[in-house]
Biopython code that builds the backbone (N, CA, C, O; Angstrom):
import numpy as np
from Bio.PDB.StructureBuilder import StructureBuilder

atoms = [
    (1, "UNK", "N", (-40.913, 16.201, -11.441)),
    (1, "UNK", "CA", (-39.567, 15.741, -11.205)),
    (1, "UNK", "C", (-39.232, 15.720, -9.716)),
    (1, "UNK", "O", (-38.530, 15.009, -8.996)),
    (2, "UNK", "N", (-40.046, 16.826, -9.537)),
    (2, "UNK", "CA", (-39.590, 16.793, -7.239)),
    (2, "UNK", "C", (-39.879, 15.016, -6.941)),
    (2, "UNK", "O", (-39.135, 14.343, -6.227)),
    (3, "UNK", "N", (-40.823, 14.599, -7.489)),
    (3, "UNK", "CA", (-41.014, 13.301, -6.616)),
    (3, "UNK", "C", (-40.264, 12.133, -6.668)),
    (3, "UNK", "O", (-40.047, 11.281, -5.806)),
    (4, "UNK", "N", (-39.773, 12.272, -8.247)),
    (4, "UNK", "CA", (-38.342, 11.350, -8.675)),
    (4, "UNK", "C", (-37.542, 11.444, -7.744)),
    (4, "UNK", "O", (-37.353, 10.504, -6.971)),
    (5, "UNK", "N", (-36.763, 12.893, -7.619)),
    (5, "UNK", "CA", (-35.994, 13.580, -7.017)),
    (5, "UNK", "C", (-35.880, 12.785, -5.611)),
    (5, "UNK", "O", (-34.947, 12.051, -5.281)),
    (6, "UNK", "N", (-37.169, 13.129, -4.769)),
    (6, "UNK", "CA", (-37.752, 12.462, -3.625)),
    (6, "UNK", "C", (-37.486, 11.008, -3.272)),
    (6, "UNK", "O", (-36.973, 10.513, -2.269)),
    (7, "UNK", "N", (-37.894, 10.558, -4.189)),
    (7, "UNK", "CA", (-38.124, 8.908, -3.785)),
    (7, "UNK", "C", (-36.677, 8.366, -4.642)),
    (7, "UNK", "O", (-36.646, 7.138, -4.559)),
    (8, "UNK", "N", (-35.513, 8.882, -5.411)),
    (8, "UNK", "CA", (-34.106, 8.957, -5.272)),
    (8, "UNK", "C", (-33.050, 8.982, -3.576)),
    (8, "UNK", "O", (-32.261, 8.229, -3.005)),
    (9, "UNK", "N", (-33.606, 10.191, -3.365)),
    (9, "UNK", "CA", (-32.957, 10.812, -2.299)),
    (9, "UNK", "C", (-33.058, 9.803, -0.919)),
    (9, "UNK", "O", (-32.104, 9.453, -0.224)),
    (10, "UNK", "N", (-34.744, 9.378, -0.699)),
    (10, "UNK", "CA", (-34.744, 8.460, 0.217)),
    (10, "UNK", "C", (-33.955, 6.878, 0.017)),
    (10, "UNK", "O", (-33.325, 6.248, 0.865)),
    (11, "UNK", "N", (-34.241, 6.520, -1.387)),
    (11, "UNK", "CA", (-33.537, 5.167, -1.843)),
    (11, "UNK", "C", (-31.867, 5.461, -0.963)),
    (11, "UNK", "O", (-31.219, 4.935, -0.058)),
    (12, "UNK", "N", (-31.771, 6.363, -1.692)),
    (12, "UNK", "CA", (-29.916, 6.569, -1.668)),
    (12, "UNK", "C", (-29.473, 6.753, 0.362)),
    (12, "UNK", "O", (-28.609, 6.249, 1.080)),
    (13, "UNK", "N", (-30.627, 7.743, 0.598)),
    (13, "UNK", "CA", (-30.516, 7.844, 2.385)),
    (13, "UNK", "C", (-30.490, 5.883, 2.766)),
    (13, "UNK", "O", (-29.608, 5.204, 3.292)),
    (14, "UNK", "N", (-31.153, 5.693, 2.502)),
    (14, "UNK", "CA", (-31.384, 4.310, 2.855)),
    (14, "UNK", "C", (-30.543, 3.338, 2.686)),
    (14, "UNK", "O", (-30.239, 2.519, 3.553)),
    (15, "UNK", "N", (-29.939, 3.395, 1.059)),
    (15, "UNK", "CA", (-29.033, 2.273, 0.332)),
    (15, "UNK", "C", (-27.337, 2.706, 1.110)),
    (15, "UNK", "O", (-26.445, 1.903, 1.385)),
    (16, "UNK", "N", (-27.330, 3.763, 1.252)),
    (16, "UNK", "CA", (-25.704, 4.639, 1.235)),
    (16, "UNK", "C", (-24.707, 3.472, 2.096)),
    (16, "UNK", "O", (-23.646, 3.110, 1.589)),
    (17, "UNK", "N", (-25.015, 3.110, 2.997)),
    (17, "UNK", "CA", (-23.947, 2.391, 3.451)),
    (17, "UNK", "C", (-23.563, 0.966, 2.644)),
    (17, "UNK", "O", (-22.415, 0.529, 2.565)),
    (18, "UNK", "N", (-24.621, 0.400, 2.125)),
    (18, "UNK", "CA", (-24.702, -0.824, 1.238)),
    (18, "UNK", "C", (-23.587, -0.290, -0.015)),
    (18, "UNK", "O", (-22.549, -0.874, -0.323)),
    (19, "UNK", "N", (-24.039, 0.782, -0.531)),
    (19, "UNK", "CA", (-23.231, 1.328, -1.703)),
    (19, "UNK", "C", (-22.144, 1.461, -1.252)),
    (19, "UNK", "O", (-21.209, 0.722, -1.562)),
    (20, "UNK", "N", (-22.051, 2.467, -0.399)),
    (20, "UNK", "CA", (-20.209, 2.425, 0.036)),
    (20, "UNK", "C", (-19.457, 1.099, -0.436)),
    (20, "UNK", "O", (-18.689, 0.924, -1.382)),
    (21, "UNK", "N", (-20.006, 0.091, 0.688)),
    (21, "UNK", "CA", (-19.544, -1.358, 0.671)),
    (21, "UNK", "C", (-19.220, -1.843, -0.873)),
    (21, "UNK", "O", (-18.106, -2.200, -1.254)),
    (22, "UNK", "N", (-20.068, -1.802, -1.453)),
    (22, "UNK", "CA", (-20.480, -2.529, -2.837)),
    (22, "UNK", "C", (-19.344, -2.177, -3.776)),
    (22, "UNK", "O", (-18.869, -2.926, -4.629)),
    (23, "UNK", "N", (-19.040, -1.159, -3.552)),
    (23, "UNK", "CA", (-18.396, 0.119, -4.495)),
    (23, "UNK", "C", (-16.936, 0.368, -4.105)),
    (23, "UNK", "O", (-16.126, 0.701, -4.970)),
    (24, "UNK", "N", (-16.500, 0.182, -2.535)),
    (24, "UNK", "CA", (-15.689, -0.200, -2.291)),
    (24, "UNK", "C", (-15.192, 1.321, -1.827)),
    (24, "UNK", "O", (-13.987, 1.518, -1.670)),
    (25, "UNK", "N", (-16.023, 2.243, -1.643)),
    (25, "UNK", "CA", (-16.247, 3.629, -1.699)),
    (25, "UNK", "C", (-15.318, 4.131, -0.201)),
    (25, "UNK", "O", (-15.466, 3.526, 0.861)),
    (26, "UNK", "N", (-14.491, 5.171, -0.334)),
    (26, "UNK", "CA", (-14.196, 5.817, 0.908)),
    (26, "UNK", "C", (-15.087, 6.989, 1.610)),
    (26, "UNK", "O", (-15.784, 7.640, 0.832)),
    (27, "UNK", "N", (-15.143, 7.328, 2.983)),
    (27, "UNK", "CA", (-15.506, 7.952, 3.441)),
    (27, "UNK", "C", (-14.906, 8.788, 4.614)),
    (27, "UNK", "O", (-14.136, 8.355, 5.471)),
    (28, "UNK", "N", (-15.398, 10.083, 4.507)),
    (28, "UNK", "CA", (-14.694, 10.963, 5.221)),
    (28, "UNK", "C", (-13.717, 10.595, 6.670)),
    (28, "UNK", "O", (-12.674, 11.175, 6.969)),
    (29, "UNK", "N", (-14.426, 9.392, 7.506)),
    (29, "UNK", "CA", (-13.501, 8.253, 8.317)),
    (29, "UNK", "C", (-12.327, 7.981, 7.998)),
    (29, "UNK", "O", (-11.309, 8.298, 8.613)),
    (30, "UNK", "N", (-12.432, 7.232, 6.779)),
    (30, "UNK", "CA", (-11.767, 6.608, 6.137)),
    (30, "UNK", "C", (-10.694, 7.480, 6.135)),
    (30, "UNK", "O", (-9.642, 7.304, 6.750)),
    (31, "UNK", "N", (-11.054, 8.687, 5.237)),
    (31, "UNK", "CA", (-9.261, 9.544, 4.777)),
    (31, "UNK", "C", (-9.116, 10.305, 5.892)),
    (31, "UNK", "O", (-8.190, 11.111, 5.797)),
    (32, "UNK", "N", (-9.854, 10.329, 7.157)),
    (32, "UNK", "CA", (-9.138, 11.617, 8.090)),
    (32, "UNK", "C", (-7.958, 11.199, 8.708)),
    (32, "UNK", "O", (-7.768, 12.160, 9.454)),
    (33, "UNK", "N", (-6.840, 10.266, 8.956)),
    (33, "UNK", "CA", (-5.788, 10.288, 9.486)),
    (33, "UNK", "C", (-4.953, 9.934, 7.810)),
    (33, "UNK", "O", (-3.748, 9.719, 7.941)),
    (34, "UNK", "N", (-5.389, 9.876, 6.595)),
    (34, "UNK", "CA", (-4.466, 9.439, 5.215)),
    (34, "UNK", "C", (-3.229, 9.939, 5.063)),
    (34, "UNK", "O", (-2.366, 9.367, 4.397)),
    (35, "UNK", "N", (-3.065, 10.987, 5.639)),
    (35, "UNK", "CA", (-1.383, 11.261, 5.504)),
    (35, "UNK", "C", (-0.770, 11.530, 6.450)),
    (35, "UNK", "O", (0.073, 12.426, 6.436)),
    (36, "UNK", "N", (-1.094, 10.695, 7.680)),
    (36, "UNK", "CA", (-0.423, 9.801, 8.501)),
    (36, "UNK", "C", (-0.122, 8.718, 8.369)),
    (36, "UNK", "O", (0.898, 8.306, 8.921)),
    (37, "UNK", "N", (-0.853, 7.952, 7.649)),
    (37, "UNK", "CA", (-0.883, 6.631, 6.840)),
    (37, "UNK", "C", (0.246, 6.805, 5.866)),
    (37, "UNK", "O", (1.341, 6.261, 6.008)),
    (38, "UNK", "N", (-0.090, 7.614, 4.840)),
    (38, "UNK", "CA", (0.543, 7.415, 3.834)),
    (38, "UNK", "C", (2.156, 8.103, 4.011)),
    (38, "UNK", "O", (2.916, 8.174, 3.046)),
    (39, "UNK", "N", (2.596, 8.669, 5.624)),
    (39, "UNK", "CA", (3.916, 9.376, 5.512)),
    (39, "UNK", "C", (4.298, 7.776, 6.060)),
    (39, "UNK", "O", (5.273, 7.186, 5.594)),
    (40, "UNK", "N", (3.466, 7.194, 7.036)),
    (40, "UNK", "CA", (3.668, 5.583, 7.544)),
    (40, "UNK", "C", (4.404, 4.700, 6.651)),
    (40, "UNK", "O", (5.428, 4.063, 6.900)),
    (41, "UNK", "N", (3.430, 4.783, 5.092)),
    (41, "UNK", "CA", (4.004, 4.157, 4.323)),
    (41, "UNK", "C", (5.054, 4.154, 3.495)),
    (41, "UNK", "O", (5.522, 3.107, 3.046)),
    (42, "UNK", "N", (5.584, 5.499, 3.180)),
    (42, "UNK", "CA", (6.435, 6.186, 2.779)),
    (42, "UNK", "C", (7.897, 6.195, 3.509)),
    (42, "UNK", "O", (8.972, 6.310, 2.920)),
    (43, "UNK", "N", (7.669, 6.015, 5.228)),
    (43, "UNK", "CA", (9.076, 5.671, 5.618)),
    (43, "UNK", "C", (9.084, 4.207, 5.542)),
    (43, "UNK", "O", (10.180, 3.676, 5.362)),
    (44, "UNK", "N", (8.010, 3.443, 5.654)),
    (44, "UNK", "CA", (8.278, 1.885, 4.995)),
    (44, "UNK", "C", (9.006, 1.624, 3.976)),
    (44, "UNK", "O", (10.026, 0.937, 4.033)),
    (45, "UNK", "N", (8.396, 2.327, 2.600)),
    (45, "UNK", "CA", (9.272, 2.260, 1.444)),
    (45, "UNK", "C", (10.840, 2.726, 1.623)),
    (45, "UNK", "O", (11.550, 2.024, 0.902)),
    (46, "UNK", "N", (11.369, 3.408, 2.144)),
    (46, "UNK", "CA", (12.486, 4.092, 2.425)),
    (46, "UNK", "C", (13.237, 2.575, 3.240)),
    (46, "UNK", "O", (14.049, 1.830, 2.694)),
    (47, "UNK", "N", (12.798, 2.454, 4.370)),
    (47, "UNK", "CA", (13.629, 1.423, 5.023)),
    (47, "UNK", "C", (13.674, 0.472, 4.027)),
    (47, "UNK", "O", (14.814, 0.118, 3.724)),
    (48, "UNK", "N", (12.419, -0.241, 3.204)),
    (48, "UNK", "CA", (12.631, -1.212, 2.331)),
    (48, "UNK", "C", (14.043, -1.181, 1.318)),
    (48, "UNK", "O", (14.877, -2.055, 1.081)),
    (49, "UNK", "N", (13.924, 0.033, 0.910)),
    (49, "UNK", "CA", (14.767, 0.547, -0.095)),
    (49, "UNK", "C", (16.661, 0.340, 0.430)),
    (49, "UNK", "O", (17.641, -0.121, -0.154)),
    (50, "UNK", "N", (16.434, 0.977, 1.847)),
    (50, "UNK", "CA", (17.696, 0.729, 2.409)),
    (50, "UNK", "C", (18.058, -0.742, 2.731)),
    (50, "UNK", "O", (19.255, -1.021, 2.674)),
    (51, "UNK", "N", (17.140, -1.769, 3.078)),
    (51, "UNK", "CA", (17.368, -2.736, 3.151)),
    (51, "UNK", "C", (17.798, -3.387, 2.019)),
    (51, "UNK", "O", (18.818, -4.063, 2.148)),
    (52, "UNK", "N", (17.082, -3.333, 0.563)),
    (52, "UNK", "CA", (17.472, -3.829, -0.574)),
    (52, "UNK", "C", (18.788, -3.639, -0.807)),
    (52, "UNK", "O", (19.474, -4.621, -1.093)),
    (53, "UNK", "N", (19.344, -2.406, -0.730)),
    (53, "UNK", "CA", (20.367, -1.641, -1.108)),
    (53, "UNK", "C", (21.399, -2.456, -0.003)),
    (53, "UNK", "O", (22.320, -2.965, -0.641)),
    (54, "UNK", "N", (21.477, -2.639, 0.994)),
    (54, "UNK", "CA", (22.676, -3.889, 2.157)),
    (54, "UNK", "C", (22.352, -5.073, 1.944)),
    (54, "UNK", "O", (23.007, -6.046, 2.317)),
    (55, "UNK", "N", (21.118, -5.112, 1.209)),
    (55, "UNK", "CA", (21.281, -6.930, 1.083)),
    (55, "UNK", "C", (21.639, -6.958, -0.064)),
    (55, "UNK", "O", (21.768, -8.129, -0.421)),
    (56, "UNK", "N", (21.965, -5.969, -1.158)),
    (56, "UNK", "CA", (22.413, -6.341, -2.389)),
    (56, "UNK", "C", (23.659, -6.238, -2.017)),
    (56, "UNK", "O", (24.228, -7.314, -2.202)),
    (57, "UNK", "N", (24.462, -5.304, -1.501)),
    (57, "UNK", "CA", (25.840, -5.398, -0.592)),
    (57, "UNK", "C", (26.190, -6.699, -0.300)),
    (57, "UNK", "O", (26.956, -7.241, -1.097)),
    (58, "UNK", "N", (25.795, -7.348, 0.688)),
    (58, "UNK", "CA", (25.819, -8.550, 1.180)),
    (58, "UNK", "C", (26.211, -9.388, 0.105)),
    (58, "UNK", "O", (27.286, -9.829, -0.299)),
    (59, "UNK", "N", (24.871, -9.489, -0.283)),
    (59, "UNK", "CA", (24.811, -10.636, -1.700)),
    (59, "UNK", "C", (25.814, -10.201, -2.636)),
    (59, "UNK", "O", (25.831, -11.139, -3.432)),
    (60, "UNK", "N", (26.679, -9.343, -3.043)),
    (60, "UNK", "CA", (27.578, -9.319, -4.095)),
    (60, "UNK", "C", (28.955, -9.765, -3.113)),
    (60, "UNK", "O", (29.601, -10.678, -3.628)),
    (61, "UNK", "N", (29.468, -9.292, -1.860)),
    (61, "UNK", "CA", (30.205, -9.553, -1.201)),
    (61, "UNK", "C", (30.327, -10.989, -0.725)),
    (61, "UNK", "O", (31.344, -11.332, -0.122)),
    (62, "UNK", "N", (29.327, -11.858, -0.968)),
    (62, "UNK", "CA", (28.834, -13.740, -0.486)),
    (62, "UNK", "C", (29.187, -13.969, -1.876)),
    (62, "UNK", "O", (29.540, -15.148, -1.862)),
    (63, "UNK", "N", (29.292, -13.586, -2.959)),
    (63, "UNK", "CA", (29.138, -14.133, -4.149)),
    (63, "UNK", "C", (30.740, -14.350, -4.757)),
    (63, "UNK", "O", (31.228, -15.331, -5.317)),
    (64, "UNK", "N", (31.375, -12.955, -4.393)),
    (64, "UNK", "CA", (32.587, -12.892, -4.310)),
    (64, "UNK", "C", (33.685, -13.595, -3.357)),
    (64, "UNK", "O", (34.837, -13.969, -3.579)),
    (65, "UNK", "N", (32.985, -13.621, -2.372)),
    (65, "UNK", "CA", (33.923, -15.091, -1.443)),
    (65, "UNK", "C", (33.892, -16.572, -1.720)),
    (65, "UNK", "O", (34.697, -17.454, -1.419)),
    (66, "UNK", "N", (32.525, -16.621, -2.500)),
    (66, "UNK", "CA", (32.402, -17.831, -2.961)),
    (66, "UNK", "C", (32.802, -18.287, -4.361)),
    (66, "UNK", "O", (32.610, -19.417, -4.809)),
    (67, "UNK", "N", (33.385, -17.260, -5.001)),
    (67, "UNK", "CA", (34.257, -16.925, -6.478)),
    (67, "UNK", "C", (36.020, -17.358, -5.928)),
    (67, "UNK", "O", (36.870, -18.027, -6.515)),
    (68, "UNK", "N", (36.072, -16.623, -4.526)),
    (68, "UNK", "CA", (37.665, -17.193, -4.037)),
    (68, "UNK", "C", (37.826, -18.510, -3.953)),
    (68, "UNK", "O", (38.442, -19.325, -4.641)),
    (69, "UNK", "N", (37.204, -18.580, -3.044)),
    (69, "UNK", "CA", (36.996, -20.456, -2.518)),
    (69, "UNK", "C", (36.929, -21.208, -3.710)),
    (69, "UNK", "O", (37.752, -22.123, -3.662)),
    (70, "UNK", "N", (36.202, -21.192, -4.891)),
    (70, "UNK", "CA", (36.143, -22.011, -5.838)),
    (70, "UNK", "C", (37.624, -22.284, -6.773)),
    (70, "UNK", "O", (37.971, -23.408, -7.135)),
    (71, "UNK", "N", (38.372, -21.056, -7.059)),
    (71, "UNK", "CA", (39.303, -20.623, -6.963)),
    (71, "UNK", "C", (40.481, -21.728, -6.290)),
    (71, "UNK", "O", (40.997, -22.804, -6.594)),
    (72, "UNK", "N", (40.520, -21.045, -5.542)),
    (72, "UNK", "CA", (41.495, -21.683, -4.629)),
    (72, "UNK", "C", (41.428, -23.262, -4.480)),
    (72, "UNK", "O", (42.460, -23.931, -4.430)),
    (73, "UNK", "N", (39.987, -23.901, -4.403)),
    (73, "UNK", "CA", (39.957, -25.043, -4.887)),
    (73, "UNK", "C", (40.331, -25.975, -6.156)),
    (73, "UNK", "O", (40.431, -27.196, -6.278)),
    (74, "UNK", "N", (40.465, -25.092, -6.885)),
    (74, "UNK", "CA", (40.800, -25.994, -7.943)),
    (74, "UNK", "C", (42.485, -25.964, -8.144)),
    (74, "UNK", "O", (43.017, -26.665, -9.005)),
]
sb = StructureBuilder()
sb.init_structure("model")
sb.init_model(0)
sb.init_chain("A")
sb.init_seg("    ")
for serial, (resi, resn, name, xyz) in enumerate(atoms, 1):
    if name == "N":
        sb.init_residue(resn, " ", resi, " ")
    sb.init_atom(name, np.array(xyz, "f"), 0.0, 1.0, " ", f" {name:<3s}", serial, name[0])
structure = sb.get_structure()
């Protein structure tokens, strides 16, 4: 079994970066700044959120002026 073992171990020394790729695999690179990233993304979501939240403002307040005007037009 050592030689299986063996001629595994070299395949895989050899293949490893191909696999990463293939596999779509992370590596220790990869996650060492991740929750810097992911607090990054997290105040993204937040501003998004606040933005939704004034443009739904907006948009009910445009909807309602345009409820007067129609109004008043007729």
């Amino acid at each position: 079994m050592a030689g299986f073992d063996d001629y595994m171990n070299t395949y895989l020394d050899r293949r490893m970066k191909n696999i990463v790729e293939e596999w779509n695999l992370g590596t220790m690179k990869d996650f060492g700044d991740y929750l810097v990233r992911l607090r990054s993304v997290e105040a993204e979501i937040l501003e998004m959120g606040d933005f939704t939240h004034e443009a739904k403002e907006k948009l009910t307040n445009m909807e309602e002026r345009l409820e007067k005007v129609r109004e008043e037009k007729q």
